[in-house]
C-alpha positions in Angstrom: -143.4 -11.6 53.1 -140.6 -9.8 53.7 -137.3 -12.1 52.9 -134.5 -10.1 54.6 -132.4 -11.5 57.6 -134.3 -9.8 60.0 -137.5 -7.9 59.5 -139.1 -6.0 62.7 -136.9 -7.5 65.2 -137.9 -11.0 64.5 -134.9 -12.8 63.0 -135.8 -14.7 59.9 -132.6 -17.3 60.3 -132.3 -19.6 57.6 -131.4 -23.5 57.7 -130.6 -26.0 54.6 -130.0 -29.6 54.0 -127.2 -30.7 51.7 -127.8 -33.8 50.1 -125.1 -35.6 48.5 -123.6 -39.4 48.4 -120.2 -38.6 49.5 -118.5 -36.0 51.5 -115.5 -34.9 53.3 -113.3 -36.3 55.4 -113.8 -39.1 52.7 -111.7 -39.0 49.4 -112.0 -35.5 47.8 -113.4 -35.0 44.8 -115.1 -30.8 42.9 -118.4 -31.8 43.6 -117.6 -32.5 47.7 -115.8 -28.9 47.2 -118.4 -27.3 45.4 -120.7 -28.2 48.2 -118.7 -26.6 50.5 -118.3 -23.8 48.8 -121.8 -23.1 48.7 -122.2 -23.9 52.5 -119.1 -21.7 53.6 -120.4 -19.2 51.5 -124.1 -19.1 52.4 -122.9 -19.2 56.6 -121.2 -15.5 55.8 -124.4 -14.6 54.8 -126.1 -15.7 58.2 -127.4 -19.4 56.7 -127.3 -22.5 59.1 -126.2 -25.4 56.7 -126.1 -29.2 57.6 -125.1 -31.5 54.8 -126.2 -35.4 54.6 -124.1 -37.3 53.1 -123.4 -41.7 53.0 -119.8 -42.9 54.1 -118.4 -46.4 53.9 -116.8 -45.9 57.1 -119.9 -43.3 59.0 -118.0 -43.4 62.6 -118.5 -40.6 63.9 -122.0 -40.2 62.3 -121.5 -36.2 63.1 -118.9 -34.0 62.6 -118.4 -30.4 63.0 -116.4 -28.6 60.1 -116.4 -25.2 59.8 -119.0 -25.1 57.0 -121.2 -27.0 58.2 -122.6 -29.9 60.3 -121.6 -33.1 58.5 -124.3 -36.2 59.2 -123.6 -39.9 58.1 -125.0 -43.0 57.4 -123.4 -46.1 56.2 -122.9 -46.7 52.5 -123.5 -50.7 52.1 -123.2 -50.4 48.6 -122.3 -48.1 45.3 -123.1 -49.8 42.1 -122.1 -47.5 39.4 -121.0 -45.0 42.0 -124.2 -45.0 43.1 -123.6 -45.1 47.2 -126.8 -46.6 48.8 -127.8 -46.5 52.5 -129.4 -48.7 54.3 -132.5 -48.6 56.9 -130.6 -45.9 58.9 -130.6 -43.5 56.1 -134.1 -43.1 56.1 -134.9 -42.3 59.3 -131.6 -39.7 59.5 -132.8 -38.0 56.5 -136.4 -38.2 57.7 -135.0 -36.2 61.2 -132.7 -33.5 59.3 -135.6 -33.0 56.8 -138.2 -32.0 59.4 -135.3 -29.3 61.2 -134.6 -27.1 58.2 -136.5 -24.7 55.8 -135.3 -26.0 52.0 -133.9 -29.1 51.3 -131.0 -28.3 48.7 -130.1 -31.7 47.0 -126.7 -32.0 44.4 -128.5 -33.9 41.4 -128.8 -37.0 40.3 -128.4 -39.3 43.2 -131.1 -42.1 42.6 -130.7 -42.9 46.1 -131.7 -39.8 47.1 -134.8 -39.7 45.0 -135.7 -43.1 46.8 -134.8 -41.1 49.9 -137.3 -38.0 48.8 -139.9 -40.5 47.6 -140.0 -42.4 50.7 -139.7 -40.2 53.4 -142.1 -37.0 51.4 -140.4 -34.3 53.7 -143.1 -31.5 53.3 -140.2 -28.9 52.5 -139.5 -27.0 48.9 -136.4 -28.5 47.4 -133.7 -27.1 45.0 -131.7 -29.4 42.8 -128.0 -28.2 41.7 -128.1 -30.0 38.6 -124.5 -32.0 38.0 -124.2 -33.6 35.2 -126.6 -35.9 32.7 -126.3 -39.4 32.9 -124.1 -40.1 30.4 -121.9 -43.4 31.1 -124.4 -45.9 32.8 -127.6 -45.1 30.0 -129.1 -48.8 31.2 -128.8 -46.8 34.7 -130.3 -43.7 33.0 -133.7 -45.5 31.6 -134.1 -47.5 34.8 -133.7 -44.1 36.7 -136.0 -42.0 34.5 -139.1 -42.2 36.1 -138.2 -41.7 39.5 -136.0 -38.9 38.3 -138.4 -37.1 36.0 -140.9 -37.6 39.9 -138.0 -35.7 41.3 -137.2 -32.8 38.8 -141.2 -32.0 38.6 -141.1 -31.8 42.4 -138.5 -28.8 42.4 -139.2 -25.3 42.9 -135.8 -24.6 41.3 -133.2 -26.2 39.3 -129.8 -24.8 39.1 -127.4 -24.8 36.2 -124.0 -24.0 36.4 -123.2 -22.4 33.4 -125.6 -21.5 30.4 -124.1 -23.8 28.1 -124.8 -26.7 29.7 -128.6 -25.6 30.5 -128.7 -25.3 27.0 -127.0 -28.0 25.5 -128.9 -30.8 28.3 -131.3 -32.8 27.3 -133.0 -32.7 30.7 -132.7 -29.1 31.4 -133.6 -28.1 28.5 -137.1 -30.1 28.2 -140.3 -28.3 27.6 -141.6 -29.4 31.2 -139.0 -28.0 33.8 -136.8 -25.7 31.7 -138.8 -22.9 33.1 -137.5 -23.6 37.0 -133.6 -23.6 35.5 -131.2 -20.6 36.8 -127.5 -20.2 35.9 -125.9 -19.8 39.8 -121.9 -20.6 38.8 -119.9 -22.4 41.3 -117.3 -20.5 42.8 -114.8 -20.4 45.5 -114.1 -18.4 48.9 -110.4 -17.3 48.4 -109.6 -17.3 52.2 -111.1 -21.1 52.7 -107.7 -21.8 51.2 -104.5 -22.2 52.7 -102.3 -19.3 52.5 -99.3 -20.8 52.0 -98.8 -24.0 50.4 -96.0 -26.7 51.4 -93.2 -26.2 48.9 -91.5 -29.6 50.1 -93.7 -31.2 47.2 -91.6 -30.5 44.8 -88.6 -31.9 46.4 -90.5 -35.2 46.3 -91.7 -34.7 43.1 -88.1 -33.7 41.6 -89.4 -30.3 40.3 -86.5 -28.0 40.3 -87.1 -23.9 41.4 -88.6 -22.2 37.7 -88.7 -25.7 36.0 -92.0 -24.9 33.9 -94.5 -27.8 34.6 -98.2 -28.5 33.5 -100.8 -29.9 36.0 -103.5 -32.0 36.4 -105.1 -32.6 39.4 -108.2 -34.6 40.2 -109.9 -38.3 40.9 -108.3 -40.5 38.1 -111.8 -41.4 36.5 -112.7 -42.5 32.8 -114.3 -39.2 31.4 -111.1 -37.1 32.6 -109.0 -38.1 29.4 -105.7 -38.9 30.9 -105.0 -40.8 28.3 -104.6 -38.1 26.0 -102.6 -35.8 28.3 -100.3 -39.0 28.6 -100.0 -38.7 25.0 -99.9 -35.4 24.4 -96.5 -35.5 26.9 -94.4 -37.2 24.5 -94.6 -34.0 22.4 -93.6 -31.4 25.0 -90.2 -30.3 26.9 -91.7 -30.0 30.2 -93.0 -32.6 33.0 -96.7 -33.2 33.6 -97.5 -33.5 36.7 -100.8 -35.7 37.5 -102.0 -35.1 40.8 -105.0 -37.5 42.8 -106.0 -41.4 42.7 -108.4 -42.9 41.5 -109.7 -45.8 39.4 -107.8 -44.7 36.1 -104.6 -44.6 38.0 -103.3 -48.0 36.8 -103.9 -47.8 33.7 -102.5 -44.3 33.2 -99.3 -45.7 34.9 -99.2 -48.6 32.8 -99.9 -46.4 29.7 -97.0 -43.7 30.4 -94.8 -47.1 30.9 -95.6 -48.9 27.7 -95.1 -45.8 25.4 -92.2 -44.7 27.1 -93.1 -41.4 27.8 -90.9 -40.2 30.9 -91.9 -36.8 31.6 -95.2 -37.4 33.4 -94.8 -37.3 37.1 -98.0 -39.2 39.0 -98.0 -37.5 42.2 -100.8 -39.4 43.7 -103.5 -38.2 46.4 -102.2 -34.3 47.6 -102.7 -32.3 50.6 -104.5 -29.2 50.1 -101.0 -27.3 51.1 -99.6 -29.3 48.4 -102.2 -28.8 45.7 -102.0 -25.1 46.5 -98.1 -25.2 46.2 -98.4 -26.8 42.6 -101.6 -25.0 41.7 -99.7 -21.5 42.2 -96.2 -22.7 40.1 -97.7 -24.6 37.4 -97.4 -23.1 33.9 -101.0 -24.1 33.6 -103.4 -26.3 34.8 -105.2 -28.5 32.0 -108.2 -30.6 32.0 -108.4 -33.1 28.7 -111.5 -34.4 30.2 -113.8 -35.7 26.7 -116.9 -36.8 27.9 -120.3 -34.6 29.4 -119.4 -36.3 33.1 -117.2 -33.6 33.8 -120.1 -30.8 33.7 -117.7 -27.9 35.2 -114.8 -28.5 36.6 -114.2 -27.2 39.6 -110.0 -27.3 39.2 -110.5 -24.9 36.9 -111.6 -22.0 39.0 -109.1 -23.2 41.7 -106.3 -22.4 38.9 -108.0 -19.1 37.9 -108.0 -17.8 41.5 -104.2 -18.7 41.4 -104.2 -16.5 38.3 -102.7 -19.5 36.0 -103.5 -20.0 32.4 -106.4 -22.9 31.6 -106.6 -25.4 28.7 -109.8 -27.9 28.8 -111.8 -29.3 26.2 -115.0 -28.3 24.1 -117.8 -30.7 25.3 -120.5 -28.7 25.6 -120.7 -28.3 28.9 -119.5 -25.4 32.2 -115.4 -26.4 31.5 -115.8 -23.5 28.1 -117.7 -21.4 30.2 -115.0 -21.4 33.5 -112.0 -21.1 30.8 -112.8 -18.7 27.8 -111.1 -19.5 24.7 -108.1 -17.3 24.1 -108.7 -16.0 27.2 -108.6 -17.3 30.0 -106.6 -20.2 28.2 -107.1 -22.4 25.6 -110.7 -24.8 24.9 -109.5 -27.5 22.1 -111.1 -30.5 20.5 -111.6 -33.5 22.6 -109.7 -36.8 22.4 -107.0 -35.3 21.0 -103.8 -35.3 21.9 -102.3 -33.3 19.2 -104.5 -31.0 20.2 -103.4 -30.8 23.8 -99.8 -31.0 23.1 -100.0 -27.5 20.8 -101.7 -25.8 23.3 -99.5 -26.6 26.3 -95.9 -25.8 23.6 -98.0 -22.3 22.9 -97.8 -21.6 26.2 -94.9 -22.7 27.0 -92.7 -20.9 24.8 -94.6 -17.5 24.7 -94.1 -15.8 28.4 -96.0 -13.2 27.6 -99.1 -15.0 26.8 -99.3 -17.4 29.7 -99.1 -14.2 31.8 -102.0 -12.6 30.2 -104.0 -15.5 29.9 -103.3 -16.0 33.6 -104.4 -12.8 34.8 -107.5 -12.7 32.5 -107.8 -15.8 34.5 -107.9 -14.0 38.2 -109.7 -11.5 36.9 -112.7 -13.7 35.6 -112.6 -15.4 38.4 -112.7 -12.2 40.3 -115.9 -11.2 38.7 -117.7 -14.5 38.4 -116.8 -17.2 40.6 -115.5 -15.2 43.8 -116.8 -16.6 47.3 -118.9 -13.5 47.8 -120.4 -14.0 44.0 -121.5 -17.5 45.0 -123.0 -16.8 48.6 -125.0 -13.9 48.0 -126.5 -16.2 45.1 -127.5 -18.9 47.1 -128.3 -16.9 50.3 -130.8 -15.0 47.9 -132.5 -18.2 45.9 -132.6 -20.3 49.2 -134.5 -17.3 51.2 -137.0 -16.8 48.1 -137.6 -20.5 48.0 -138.1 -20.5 51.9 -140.6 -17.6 51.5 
């Protein structure tokens, strides 16, 4: 068969489903911007993308963004962050199933296994494989079977980075290690806003060269804001924590009760915002300690503004976005100390923050670029579809 775009005049137009719990306009959050990455990125390369996705609040059902057409059903529930739809969502997912060539599923979503299991579209399916279960394990054995259904049904499994193919108990298991490929998620420079709205740090008290360090993301468990609260007590420059989320509170109440007053909780951003503090920022870090964060998709945002990185080693795509003395700096997890060196080394050595930054672009140039991650896709979807 021949897999081109067009192939004796006959155009060979390609259409996938995205299927995810949660999406934009909804509270943002990498994996909601990894997805539409991957659809922005596949349309330049002449792909048709739709994305299925559950909302608490699904009015209107469809939208129209400029990646894609967005379809919703209601979420009635989401135990363990685990949105579930009701009656509805079958028979949506049934329709959009039956209009497109792959069905290309960001993995696990029980629900969608139930979905999948259900509804037995009779098209091949790629998984983008997240993240192991690691919190919820009484989630994790209940899940198995159905999941273990679901990984032996793919033609393909994706990994994000090596490490984490390696390192994953799943993907790295004798009966579907064979379908895993390393596709890294990226980012399309120009989806981006140009400029980003200075006035933030007006609000935020930032002063014009004040050197600041930046976090930004949903406030969850595995993110390790507690030791970046920590770690601020031992540096002469603000912190700035960007997002909301179910941590908040208690990161508030932790920078109150230890007294540390150079953390500045900026809550939910703008994108012309996050751009704004993403460019300034004497780097961006991510203490996240557990496996849930699987990549980190803040990271590339900061390379492609060419600032330096510091993340922790936990075996997983966050060591393989930011290279160790680098890119940045990967330290031991659940340690503040740790932290707190790394930010002082690059905040008192100009020099190195530069380089590391544009080490930074550059990787980010060569790996996770928008055109990197289309021509990727475009090219497993078509084989898939063939």
């Amino acid at each position: 068969m021949c897999i081109v775009r067009h192939c004796k005049g006959v155009d060979l137009s390609l259409s996938i489903l995205h299927v995810y719990r949660t999406y934009f306009p909804d509270p943002p959050g990498g994996l909601q911007e990894a997805i539409r990455q991957i659809a922005l990125t596949t349309s330049a390369e002449g792909v048709t993308n739709t994305i299925f996705t559950l909302s608490p609040q699904p009015q209107p059902t469809h939208l129209l963004r400029p990646e894609a057409r967005v379809v919703r059903s209601r979420s009635w529930m989401a135990p363990a962050s685990c949105d579930m739809g009701g009656i509805a969502s079958f028979k949506t997912f049934a329709q959009l199933a039956s209009e497109v060539d792959v069905l290309h599923h960001l993995f696990p979503w029980p629900f969608a296994d139930v979905l999948h299991a259900v509804t037995r579209p009779d098209k091949p399916m790629v998984l983008t494989y997240v993240s192991d279960v690691v919190r919820q394990r009484w989630l994790g054995a209940a899940y198995a079977p159905l999941m273990w259904r679901t990984l032996r049904q793919a033609r393909v499994i994706v990994a994000n980075s090596p490490a984490y193919a390696q390192t994953s108990p799943v993907l790295s298991h004798p009966d579907i290690r064979d379908k895993v490929r390393i596709i890294p998620l990226g980012i399309e420079e120009s989806s981006y806003p140009k400029e980003g709205d200075d006035e933030i740090f007006n609000r935020l008290g930032i002063k014009e060269g004040e050197p600041y360090f930046l976090f930004i993301g949903v406030l969850r468990y595995y993110k390790g804001l507690h030791f970046l609260v920590q770690a601020a007590k031992a540096l002469d420059a603000k912190v700035v924590i960007a997002g909301s989320g179910p941590e908040g509170i208690n990161s508030h109440v932790l920078a109150a009760k230890e007294h540390v007053h150079n953390v500045v909780f900026a809550g939910q951003v703008s994108d012309a915002e996050k751009v704004a503090l993403l460019k300034r920022c004497r780097a961006l870090v991510l203490p996240s300690h557990l496996r849930s964060e699987a990549y980190g998709m803040v990271l590339v945002e900061a390379a492609m503004y060419g600032r330096p990185l510091i993340s922790c080693e936990i075996g997983t795509g966050t060591s393989y976005v930011n290279a160790h003395e680098e890119t940045g700096f990967v330290v031991e997890p659940e340690s503040s100390t740790a932290l707190a060196l790394a930010m002082n080394t690059l905040l008192n050595d100009d020099a190195l923050s530069t380089q590391m930054g544009e080490a930074a672009r550059k990787r980010y140039d060569n790996i996770f670029s928008g055109s990197a991650l289309g021509r990727a896709y475009t090219d497993l979807f078509r084989e898939i579809a063939s």
